[in-house]
C-alpha positions in Angstrom: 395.5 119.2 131.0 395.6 118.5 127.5 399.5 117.3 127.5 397.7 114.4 129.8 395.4 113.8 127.5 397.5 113.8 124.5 399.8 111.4 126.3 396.9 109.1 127.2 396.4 108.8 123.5 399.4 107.9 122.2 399.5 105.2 124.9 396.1 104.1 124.1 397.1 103.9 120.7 400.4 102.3 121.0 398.3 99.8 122.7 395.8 99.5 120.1 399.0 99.1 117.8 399.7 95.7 119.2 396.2 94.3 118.8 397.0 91.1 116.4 393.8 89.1 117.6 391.2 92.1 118.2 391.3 91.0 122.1 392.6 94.4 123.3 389.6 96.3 121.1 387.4 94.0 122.6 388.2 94.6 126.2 388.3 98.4 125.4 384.7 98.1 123.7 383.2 95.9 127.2 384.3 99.2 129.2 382.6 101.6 126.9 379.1 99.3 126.8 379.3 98.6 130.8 379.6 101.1 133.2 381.1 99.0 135.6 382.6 95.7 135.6 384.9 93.5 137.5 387.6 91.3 136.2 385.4 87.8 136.5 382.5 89.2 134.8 384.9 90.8 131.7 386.3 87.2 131.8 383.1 85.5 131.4 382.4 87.6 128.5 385.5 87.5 127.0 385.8 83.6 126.8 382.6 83.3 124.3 384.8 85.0 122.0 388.2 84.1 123.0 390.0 81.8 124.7 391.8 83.2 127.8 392.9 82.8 130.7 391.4 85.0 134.0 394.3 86.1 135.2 395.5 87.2 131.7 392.1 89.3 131.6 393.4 90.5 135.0 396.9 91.5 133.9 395.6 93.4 130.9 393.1 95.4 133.1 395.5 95.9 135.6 397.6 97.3 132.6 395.2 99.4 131.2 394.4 100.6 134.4 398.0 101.8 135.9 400.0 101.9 132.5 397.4 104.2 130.1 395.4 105.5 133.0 391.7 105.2 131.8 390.1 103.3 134.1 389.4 103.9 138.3 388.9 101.3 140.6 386.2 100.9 143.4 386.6 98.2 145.9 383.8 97.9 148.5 384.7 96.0 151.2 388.2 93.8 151.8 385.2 91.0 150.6 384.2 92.5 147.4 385.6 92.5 144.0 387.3 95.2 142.7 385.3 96.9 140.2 386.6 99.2 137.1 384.9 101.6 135.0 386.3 104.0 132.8 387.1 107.5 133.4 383.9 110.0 131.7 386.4 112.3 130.5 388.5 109.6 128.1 385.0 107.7 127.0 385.5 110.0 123.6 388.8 109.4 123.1 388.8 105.7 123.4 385.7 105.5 121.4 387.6 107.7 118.5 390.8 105.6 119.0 389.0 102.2 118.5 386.7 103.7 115.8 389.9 104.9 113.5 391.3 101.8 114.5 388.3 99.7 112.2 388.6 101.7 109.5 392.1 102.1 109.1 392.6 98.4 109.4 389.8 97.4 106.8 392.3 99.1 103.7 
């Protein structure tokens, strides 16, 4: 189990890594305040910030949710949104990933 996790961490990382506009962080932080949110309402919170396109909110979720692996899906009917949340046991590691992030960038 931990050669999972330790894999999910250098992908989360590497991830972090390419963060030139905070964007990334930022969508990363949304999933560790909500419990569950779907790609319109991350949008809609997103574009007070940043300006972005929905379906590039939608590609990046989609990539954090098959490429690093820290996020489920829930859809409840064919009519529903799908709704993500992120999985309890990375909520630490994400949270210490984008916490060394801020202070190692502020040197």
């Amino acid at each position: 189990m931990d050669s999972i996790r330790s894999k999910i961490k250098r992908r989360l990382q590497r991830f972090i890594e390419l963060d030139v506009n905070g964007l990334r962080s930022f969508i990363l932080s949304k999933f560790l305040d909500t419990k569950e949110i779907t790609v319109d309402e991350l949008h809609t919170s997103i574009t007070k910030k940043y300006d972005i396109s929905r379906s590039a909110i939608a590609s990046m979720v989609g990539y954090i949710y098959s490429k690093i692996g820290v996020l489920r899906s829930h859809k409840e009917s064919y009519k529903t949104p799908i709704v993500y949340s992120l999985k309890e046991e990375y909520v630490d590691l994400i949270r210490n990933t984008l916490e060394s992030r801020s202070t190692g960038s502020s040197c």
